[in-house]
C-alpha positions in Angstrom: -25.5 -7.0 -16.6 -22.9 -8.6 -18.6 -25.8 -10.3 -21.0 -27.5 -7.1 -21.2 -24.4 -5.2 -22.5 -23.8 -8.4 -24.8 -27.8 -7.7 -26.5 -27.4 -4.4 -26.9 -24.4 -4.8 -29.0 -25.0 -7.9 -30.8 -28.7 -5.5 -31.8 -26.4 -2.8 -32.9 -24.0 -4.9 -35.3 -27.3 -6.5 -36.6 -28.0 -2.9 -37.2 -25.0 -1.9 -38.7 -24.9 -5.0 -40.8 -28.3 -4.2 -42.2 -27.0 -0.6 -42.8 -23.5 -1.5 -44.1 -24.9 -4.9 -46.3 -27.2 -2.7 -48.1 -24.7 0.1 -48.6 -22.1 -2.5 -50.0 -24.4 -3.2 -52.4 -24.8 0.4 -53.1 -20.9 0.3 -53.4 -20.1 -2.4 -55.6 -23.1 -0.4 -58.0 -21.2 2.5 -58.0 -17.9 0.7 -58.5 -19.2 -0.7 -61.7 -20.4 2.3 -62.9 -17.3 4.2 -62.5 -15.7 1.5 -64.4 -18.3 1.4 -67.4 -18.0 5.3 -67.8 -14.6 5.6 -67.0 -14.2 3.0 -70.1 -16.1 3.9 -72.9 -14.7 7.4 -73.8 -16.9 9.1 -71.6 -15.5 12.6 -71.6 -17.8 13.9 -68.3 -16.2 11.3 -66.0 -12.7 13.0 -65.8 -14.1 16.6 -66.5 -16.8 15.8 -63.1 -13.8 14.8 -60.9 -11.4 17.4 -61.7 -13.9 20.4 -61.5 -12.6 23.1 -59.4 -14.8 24.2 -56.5 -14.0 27.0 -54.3 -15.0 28.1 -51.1 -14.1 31.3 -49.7 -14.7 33.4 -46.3 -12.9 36.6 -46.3 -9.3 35.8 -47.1 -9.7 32.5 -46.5 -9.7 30.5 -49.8 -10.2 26.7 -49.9 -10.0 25.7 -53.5 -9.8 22.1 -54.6 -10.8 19.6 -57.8 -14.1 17.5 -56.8 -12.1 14.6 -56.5 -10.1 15.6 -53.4 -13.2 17.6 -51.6 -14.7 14.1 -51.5 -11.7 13.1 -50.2 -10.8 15.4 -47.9 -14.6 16.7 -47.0 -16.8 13.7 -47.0 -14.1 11.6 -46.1 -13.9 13.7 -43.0 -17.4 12.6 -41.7 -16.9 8.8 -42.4 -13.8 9.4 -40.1 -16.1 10.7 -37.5 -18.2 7.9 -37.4 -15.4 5.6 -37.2 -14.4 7.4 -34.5 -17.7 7.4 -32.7 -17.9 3.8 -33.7 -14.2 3.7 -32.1 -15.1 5.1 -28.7 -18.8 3.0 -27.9 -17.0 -0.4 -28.4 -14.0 0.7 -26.9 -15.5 2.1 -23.4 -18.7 0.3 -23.3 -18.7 -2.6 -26.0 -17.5 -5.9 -26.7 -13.8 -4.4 -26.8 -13.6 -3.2 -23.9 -13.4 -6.8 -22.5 -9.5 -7.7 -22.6 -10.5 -11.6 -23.3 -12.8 -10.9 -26.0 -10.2 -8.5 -27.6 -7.4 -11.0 -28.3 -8.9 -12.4 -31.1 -10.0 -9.7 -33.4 -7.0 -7.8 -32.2 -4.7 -10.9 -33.2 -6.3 -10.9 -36.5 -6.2 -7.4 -37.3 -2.0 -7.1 -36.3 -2.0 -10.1 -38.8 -3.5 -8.9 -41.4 -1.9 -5.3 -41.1 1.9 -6.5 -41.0 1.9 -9.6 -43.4 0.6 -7.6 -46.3 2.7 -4.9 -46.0 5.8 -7.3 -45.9 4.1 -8.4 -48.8 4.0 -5.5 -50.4 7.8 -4.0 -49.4 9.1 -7.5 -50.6 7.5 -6.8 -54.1 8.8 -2.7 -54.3 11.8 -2.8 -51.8 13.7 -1.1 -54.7 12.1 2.0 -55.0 11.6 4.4 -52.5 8.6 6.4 -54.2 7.0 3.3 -54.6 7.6 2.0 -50.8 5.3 4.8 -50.0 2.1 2.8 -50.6 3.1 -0.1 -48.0 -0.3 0.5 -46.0 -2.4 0.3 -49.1 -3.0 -3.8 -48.7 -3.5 -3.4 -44.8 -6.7 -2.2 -45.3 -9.9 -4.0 -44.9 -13.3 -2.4 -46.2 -16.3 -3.1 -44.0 -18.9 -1.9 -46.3 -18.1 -4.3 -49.3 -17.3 -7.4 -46.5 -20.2 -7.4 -44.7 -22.4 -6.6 -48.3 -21.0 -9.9 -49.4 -21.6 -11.4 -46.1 -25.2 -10.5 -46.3 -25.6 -12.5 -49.5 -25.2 -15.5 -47.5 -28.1 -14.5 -45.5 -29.5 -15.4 -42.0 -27.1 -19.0 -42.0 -23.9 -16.5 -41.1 -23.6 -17.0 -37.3 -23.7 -13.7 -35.7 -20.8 -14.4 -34.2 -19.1 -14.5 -37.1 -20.6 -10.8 -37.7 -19.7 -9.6 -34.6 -16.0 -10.8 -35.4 -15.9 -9.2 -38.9 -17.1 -5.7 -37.0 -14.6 -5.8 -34.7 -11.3 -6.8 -36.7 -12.6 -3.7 -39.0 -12.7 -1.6 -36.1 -9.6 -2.4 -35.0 -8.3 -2.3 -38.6 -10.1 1.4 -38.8 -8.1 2.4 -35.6 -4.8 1.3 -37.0 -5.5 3.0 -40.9 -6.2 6.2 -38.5 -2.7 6.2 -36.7 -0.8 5.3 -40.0 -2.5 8.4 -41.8 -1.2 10.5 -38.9 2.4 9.3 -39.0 3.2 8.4 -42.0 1.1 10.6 -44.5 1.5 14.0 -43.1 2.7 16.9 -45.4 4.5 19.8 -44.4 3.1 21.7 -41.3 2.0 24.8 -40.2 2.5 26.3 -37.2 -0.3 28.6 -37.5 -2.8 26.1 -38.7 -1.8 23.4 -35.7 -2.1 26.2 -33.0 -5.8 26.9 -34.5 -6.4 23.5 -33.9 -5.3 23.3 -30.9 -7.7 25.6 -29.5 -10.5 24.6 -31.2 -9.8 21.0 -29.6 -9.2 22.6 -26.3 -12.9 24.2 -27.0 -14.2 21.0 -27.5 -12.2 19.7 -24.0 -14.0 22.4 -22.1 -17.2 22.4 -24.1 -17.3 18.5 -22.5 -16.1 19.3 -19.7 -18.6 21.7 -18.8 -21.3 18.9 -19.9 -22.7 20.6 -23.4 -25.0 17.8 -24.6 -26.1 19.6 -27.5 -24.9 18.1 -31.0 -24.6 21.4 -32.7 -22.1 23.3 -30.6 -20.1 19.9 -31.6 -20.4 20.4 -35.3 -19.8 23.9 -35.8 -16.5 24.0 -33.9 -15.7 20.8 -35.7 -16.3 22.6 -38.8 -13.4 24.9 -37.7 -11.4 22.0 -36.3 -11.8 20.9 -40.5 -11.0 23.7 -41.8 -7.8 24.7 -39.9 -6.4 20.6 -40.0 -6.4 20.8 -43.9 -4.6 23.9 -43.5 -1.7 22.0 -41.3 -0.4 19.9 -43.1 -1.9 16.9 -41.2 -4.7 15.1 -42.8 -8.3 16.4 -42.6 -9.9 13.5 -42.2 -8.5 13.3 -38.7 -10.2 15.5 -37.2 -13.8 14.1 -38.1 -11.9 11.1 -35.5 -10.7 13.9 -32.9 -14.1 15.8 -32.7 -15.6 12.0 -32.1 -13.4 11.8 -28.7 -15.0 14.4 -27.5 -18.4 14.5 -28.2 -20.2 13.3 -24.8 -21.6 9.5 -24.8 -22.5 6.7 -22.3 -23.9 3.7 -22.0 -27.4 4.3 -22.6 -26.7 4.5 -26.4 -28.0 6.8 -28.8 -29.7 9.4 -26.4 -26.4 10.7 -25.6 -24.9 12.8 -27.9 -22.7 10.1 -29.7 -25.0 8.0 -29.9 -27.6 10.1 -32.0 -24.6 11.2 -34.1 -23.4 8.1 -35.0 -27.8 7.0 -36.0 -28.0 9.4 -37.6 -24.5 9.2 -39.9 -25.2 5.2 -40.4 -27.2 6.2 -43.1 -25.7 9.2 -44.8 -22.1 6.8 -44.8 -23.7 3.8 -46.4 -26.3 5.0 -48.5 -23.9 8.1 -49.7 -20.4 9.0 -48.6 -18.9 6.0 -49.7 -20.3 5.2 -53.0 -19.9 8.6 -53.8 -16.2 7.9 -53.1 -15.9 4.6 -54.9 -17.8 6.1 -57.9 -14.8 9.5 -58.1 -12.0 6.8 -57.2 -12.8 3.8 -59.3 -12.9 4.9 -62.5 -10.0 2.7 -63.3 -9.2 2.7 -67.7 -8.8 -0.9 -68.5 -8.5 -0.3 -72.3 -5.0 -1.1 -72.9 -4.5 -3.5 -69.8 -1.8 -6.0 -70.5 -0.4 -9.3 -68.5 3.3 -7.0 -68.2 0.8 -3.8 -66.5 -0.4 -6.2 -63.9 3.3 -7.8 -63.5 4.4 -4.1 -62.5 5.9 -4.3 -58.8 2.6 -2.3 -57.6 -0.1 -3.9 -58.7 1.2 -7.2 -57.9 2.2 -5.6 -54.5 -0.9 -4.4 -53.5 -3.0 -7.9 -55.0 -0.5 -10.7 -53.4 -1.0 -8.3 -50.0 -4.9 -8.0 -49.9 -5.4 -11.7 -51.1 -2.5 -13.9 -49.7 -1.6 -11.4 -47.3 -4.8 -11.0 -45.5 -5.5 -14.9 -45.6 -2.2 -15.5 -44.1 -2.1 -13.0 -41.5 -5.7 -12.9 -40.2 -6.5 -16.7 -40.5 -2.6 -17.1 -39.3 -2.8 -15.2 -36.1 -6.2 -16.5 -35.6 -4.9 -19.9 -35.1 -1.6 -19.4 -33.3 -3.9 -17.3 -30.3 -6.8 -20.4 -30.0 -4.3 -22.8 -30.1 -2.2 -21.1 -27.9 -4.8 -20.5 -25.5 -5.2 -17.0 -25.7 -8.5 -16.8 -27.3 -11.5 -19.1 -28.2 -13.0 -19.8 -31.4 -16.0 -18.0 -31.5 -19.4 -20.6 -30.5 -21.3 -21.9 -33.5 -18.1 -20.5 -36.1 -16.2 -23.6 -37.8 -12.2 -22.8 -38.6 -13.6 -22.8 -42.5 -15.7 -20.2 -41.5 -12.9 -18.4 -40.3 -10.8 -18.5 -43.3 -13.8 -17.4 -45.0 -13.3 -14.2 -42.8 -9.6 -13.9 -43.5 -10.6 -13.9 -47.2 -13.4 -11.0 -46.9 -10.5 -9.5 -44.7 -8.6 -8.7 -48.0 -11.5 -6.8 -49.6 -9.5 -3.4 -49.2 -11.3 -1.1 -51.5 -12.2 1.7 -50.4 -10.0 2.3 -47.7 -7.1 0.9 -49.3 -8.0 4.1 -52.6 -8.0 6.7 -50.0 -4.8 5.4 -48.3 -3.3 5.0 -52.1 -4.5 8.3 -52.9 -2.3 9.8 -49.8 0.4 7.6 -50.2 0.6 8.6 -54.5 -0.3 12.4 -54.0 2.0 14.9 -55.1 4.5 11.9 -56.1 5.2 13.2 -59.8 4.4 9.4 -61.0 1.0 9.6 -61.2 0.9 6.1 -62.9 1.4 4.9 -59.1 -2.0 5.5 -58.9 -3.5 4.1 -61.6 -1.3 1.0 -60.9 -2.1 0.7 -57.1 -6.1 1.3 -58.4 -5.4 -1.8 -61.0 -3.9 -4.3 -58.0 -7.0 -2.9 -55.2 -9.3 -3.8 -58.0 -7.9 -7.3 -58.6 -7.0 -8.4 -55.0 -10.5 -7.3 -53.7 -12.4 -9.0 -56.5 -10.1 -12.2 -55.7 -10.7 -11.9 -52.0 -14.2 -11.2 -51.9 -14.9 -14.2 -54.8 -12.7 -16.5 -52.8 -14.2 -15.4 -49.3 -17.9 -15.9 -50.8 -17.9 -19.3 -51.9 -15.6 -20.2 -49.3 -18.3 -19.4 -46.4 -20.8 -20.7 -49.0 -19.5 -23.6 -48.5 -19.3 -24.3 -45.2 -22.5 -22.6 -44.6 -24.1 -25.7 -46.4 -21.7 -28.5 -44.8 -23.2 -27.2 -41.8 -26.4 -27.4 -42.9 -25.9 -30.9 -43.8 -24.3 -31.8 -40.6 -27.0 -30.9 -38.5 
């Protein structure tokens, strides 16, 4: 039974790494092409992403720049498949075995804490500043496992496997930080609405509703009254995951058919949609003193020596501790290959430095923390390429 379980997810992380390795692709695309347009006086690039767009139901007005729907709104339903991606490893996957845990967990601690310390030694003056601490914790799976995929077939899928599960775990953590620490001011009204609508969703469960549409249209309400709160609203594309009904037998539950069906729309969509509204970084103008700014230095020492440190550093302490194995067929190169890729933030590390910067009345912050993602991913995903190249062909030698 155990082997079974074992295929089925090793098929779906082949899956998702055809999905998310063709997607990064997409991303690093639209990543250029923000920067080209948002560096040759191309007027339309700002105008596009601050266009108003309103929505309105009777006196119910949501009215927002394009920038923050995508945000906020497509943002949302990447969260949800995180979360559904959360839940099927968690209660029927390859983390929900305690000993295979240890390692990705150990790796994703790592490389959450050490580049924050990082990045709190660089702006431990200034308070505003100390908001964007989480900005180097994060890891993007989309751009790792697209440069992954340029090794081709010689990546053991072990190695794969690993990668997916330190970003899950890494996904799970961003999720609880954006809860704690990047709330806004709340509404009672607005929580007590969402309340109900998750205790809808309780019952709806409960009462064993395996239709996906009675799922979405409450979570559309769920959406709605979340951005209203206070808390963030791309939280509750993660609470409407808990509840919608899966099991083992994979995508003809519920979940499953979701999460199939949102593989696509993610990688192929949501996310270079966001990296093409949130990467338009200017670069006219860019001096040696700009990159020495407290931020960007932050934010590029955290993802790239940060994430080797912490990851690879953890790594080794649990196998040669005894807690954990390394993986069979990956060599401890290979591994600090992974701790590289680890420090391709990207997109996650935008959208946690757009919450961490919004409102802040510096809105340099911003464009500094975009300049130090920018550099620290490109160094870590450079680094973490040729690195595994590397090895990849040692191997090859040696056998």
């Amino acid at each position: 039974m155990t082997g079974i379980k074992r295929n089925i997810f090793i098929d779906r992380v082949v899956s998702l790494f055809r999905h998310e390795a063709s997607g990064g692709v997409l991303l690093m695309l639209a990543t250029v092409f923000a920067l080209i347009v948002s560096n040759t006086g191309m007027a339309w690039y700002p105008a596009l992403i601050d266009t108003p767009v309103k929505v309105m139901v009777g006196s119910l007005v949501i009215s927002k720049p394009l920038l923050l729907w995508v945000n906020d709104g497509l943002m949302a339903i990447f969260f949800l498949l995180v979360g559904l991606e959360l839940k099927r490893e968690l209660l029927y996957g390859e983390l929900s075995d305690g000993k295979k845990l240890i390692l990705p967990l150990m790796a994703a601690a790592g490389g959450l804490l050490v580049p924050a310390c990082i990045y709190v030694l660089f702006n431990k003056g200034d308070s505003a500043a100390l908001n964007g601490w989480a900005i180097p914790a994060a890891t993007d799976i989309a751009f790792a496992l697209g440069i992954l995929a340029l090794l081709g077939s010689r990546v053991p899928v072990a190695l794969k496997i690993l990668l997916t599960s330190i970003a899950v775990i890494d996904d799970l953590a961003a999720i609880v930080i954006i809860a704690l620490f990047y709330t806004s001011q709340l509404s009672v009204l607005a929580l007590m609405v969402s309340a109900g609508t998750l205790l809808l969703l309780w019952l709806m469960n409960r009462m064993g509703v395996r239709s996906v549409a009675p799922y979405i249209l409450v979570g559309v309400v769920l959406w709605v009254s979340v951005l209203k709160s206070g808390v963030h609203a791309t939280l509750a594309g993660v609470a409407l995951a808990a509840f919608i009904p899966s099991r083992p037998a994979g995508e003809s539950a519920a979940a499953g058919r979701v999460e199939h069906f949102l593989h696509g729309w993610v990688a192929f969509f949501i996310l270079p949609v966001f990296a093409f509204v949130n990467a338009g970084v200017p670069l006219v103008g860019i001096t040696l003193e700009a990159l020495m700014k407290p931020i960007p230095m932050g934010i590029a020492f955290g993802l790239f020596f940060g994430k080797q440190l912490g990851v690879f550093g953890l790594c080794y302490l649990a196998i040669k501790c005894g807690l954990a194995k390394l993986p069979r067929g990956v060599t401890w190169k290979q591994l600090y290959g992974l701790a590289c890729l680890c420090g391709v933030g990207f997109t996650m590390s935008l959208f946690i430095a757009s919450l961490a910067f919004e409102g802040s009345g510096a809105p340099v912050f911003n464009s500094d923390a975009r300049l130090g993602i920018l550099l620290g991913s490109l160094l870590s995903g450079l680094v973490g390429y040729f690195v595994l190249r590397r090895s990849l062909a040692d191997k090859r030698l040696n056998e």
